[in-house]
Structures are given as C-alpha cells and as structure tokens.
N, C-alpha and C positions, 0 to 999 in steps of 0.2 A: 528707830525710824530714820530717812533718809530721804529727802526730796532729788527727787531726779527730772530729766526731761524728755516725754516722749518723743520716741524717733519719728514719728507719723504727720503728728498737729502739732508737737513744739508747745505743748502745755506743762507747765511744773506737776508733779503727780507726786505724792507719798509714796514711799516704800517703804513698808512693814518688815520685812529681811526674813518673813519666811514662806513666802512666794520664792516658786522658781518659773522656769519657760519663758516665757514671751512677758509675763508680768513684771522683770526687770527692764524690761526695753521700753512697753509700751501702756499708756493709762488703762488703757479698756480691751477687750476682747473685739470693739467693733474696728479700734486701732489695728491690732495686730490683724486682723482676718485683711482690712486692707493692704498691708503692707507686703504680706503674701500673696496676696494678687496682682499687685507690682513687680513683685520678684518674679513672680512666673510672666507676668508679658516680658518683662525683661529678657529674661532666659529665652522665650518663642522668638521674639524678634533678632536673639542675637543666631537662635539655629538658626532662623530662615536667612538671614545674612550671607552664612556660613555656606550654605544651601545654595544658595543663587550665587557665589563667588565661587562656589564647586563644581555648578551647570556652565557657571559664563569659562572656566577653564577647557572644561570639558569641550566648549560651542569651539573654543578656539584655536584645539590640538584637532578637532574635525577641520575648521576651516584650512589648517597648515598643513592637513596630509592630503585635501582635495587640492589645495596649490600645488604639492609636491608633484601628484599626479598630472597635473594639468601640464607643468614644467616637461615632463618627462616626457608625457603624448606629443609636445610641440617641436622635441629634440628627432622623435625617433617616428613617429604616425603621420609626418603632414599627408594627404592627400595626394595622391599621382596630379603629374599635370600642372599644379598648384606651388608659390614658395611663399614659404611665412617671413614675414617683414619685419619681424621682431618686435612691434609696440604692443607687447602684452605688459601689465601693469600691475596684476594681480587678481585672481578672486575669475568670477564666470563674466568677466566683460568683453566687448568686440574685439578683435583683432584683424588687422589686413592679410589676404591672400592674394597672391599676384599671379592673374592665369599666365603659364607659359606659353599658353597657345593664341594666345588675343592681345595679350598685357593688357587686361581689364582689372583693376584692384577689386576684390568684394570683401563684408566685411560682416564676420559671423562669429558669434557665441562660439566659446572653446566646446562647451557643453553640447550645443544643438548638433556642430562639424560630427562630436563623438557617437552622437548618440545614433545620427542619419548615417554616417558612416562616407561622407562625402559634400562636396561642393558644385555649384556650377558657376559661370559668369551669365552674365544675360544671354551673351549671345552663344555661351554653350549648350544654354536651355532652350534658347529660341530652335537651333539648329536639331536639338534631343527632340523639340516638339515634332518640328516640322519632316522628321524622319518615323516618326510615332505616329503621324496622319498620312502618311507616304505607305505604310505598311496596313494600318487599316483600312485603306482607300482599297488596297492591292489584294487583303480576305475579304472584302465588302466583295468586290467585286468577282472572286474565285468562287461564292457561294449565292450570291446573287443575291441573300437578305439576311439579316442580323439572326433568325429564327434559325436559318439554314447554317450557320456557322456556330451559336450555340449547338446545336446538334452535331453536330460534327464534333464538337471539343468532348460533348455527352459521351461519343460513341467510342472515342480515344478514349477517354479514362476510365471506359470500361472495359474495353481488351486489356487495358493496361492491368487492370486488376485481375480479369481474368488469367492473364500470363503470370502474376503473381502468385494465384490459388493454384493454378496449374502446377507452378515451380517447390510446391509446398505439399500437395497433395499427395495422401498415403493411402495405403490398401491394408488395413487389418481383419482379424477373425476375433471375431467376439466369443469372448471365453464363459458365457452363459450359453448363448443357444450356437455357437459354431458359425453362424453365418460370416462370411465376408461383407466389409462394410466401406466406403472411399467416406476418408474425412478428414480435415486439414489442421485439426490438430494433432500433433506425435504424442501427447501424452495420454490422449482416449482409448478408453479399453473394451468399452462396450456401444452396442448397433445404434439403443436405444436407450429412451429414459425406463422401460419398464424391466429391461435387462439390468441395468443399472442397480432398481430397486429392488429387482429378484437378489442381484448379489449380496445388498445391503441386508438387505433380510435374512440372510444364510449366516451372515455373518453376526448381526444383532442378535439372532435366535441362539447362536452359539455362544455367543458371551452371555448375554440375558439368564441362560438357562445354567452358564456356567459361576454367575453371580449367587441365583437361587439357588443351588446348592451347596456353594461355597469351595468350590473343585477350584484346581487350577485353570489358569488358559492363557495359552499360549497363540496371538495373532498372527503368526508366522503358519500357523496349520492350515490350511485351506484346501481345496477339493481338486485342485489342479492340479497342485504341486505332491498332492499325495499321488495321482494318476501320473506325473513325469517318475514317481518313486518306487511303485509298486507296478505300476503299468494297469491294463484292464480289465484281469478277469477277478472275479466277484469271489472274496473270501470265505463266502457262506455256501453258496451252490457250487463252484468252482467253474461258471460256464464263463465266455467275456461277455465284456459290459459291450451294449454301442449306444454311441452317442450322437449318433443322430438319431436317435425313437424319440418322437415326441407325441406321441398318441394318447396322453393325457394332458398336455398344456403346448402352448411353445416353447415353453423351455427342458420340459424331460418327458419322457415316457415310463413303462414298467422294466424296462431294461437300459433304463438312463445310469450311468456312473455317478453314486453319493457316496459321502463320507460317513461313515457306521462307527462309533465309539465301541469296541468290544467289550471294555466294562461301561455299563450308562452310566452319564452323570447324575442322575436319580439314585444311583447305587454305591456313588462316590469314585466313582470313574474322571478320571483329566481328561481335558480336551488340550494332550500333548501328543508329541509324533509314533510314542510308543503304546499309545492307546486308543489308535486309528488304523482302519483297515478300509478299502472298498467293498462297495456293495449295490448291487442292484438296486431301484428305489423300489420295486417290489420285495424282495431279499428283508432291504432296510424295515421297510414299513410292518413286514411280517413279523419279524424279530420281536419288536416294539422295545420294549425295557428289560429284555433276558439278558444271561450270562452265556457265554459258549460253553458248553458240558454240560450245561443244563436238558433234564428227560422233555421239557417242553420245548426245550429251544430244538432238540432231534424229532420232532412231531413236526413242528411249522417250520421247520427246513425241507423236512420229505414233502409239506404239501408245495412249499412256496418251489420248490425245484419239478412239481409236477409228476 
C-alpha cells in the first residue's frame, strides 16, 4: 500500500498497487470524472482561442487588400474634373477632392466615390440641377402634360422593340404539317404546340414500342430525313407520296409520307436506317405487322394500291 495525493481535492488517498487508470491519480471516480471535464474546457477554450486569433488574422489580410485596392483607385481612377489632395489615412475614411473647375474642396468616402462612380461640388450639382429642370421645363412643355410625354416615351419603346423583333424575325416550314410560320426564335421547328406534340409522339411511339420489344433504336431515324434519303414514292405501291393531303387530320392524309419498319418491331425488326422504307399512311396502316413476301402482305398490297 502507498498513500498518495489526489490531483483534484488534494486529499491523501490509499493506494492498493493494483489499481490502474485514473485510480493512481485520483481518490474517487467522482475526482477523476471532474477532472476530465476540466481538461475538456480547457482544450475548448484553447480551440476557440485559436479560432478567433485565425478569424482576427484572416479580418486583417481583408482589411490590407481592401487598402491595397483603395491605394491603387486613388493613384490611377480619380474622377475627371476633380484632384485628390492626398490626406487619405487609411481604411474607408474621408478624403479631399478639389474641383478643377470651381476650386471647391468636397469630401467623400473612397468607398461611396467608387461605388457612384463619381463626384460633384455644390455648385456643380446646383448647375446639374438647374439644367435638369431647364430640360424638363422644355418636354413639359413640347407635350403639354406629364400623361402626354409618358406616352410618348410608351410609344418609343415600342417601335424600339418592334425594330428589334423585326431585325430578328424568321420565316420557317413546319416539318409536321408543311406550313410556313414567321417566328423569332431561329431554333423553332414547328407552327404550333400540337405540331410539336404530334412530333413528340412519333417519336415517343417509336422508342416506346422500340423498348417493348427490346429491338434496337437508333434517334437519328426520323421521317424527314428518311424522305431527304429515299425521296417520295411509297415502297409498298410504288405511286409518290404528297404531302400536303391531309384529309384525315391536319397533319396527314391517306397519301401522307410515314416511316414503315419492313421488318416490324413486333417481329424483331430495328428501328435502324436499314430497316426503314416510306410508305403511304394508307400503305402503312394496311400492312400492319406483315413481312414483305409475305401471301398476305400480296393481298393487302393489291387492295391498299386499289
């Protein structure tokens, strides 16, 4: 056994020698639990120390590169008109400007000069005013009331816009139903929103249907570009296609130009460039889900050709 003295309360305590931990340091457990809550404020107060001697460094490599700035604007930005008298001092306080045109001293914020982008003297302001009521005096009276000159400005900044839409304005053909359409953005392709949606839908039914059966597809196929490739006449009857019939919707007729998969994708057919043809949307629709060489698809060929 061995008397010692706790580090905590400073009481003589036993020690047994075969205890270890905190039982060499301190008499009791409610000893050590305080003494470790000391050590920890300890340690917090010395981060936060550390902490705020890192912010106050930081506050004051800002403050040195906004003087820097400030130095630099006063060498090379003073204000036309205007000379700086040099009792700047440091930081955003006043300094003198001495108008060249009055020799009036004024006396402004580095910060405010920068920000406005300019100075006046009184009586360069007085003279700004009294030119400023000189001029309103002179539309007041070109339009005979405040109502009548708003309108006026109304009517300016709408030619103004107009010549704008004007200078902008395009004439395209809508690649759904053919029509010619004026509209001012260059990247619009279609008349309307239901053209639009027609397209959408040609195109969502093609993949849709190219998902559900696990085929290929390729988004570069489309109905145009097959018509720039193959041109117009219908691979199934062999008559041309036209494309302005629309004697079933606005957007096609029975003799409208579609895209016809020759193997369907029901049958494991791609919606690629090599298993695409045109086709009449009567043509098309007759077909349905045949093969070409097929005895039925030579039935509803002879009837769909009439």
């Amino acid at each position: 056994m061995e008397q010692r003295i706790c580090k905590q309360c400073g009481r003589v305590f036993v020690y047994h020698g075969h205890k270890s931990g905190d039982h060499t340091k301190f008499c009791s457990d409610e000893c050590s639990v305080k003494a470790k809550r000391e050590a920890n404020l300890r340690s917090y107060y010395k981060s936060q120390d550390c902490r705020e001697r890192s912010q106050l460094k930081q506050r004051e490599k800002r403050a040195h590169e906004a003087d820097e700035n400030r130095r630099q604007w006063l060498d090379n930005n003073v204000p036309d008109g205007f000379e700086y008298l040099g009792d700047w001092v440091g930081g955003n306080t006043e300094v003198s400007f001495k108008c060249l045109r009055h020799g009036v001293v004024v006396r402004r914020t580095i910060d405010a000069v920068r920000q406005h982008g300019g100075i006046r003297c009184e009586i360069c302001r007085r003279e700004y005013q009294e030119e400023y009521q000189k001029e309103y005096q002179k539309r007041r009276n070109t339009y005979g009331s405040r109502e009548e000159y708003l309108a006026e400005l109304a009517r300016q900044r709408e030619k103004r816009e107009q010549e704008r839409r004007e200078s902008i304005k395009c004439v395209f053909v809508c690649d759904v139903c053919g029509k010619k359409f004026v509209t001012y953005n260059p990247r619009q392709k279609r008349c309307s929103l239901k053209c639009s949606k027609a397209k959408r839908a040609e195109r969502q039914g093609h993949r849709h249907r190219a998902r559900k059966y696990g085929c290929e597809y390729d988004p570069s196929v489309t109905t145009k570009r097959l018509i720039e490739r193959d041109g117009l006449r219908c691979a199934i009857c062999g008559e041309m296609c036209d494309q302005n019939d629309h004697r079933w919707s606005e957007w096609f007729g029975p003799l409208y130009p579609t895209l016809d998969h020759i193997i369907p994708l029901s049958k494991g057919g791609s919606h690629a460039w090599d298993n695409v043809q045109v086709a009449h949307a009567i043509c098309n629709a007759t077909k349905r889900d045949l093969v070409e060489g097929e005895p039925e698809v030579q039935t509803e060929k002879s009837r769909a050709c009439g």
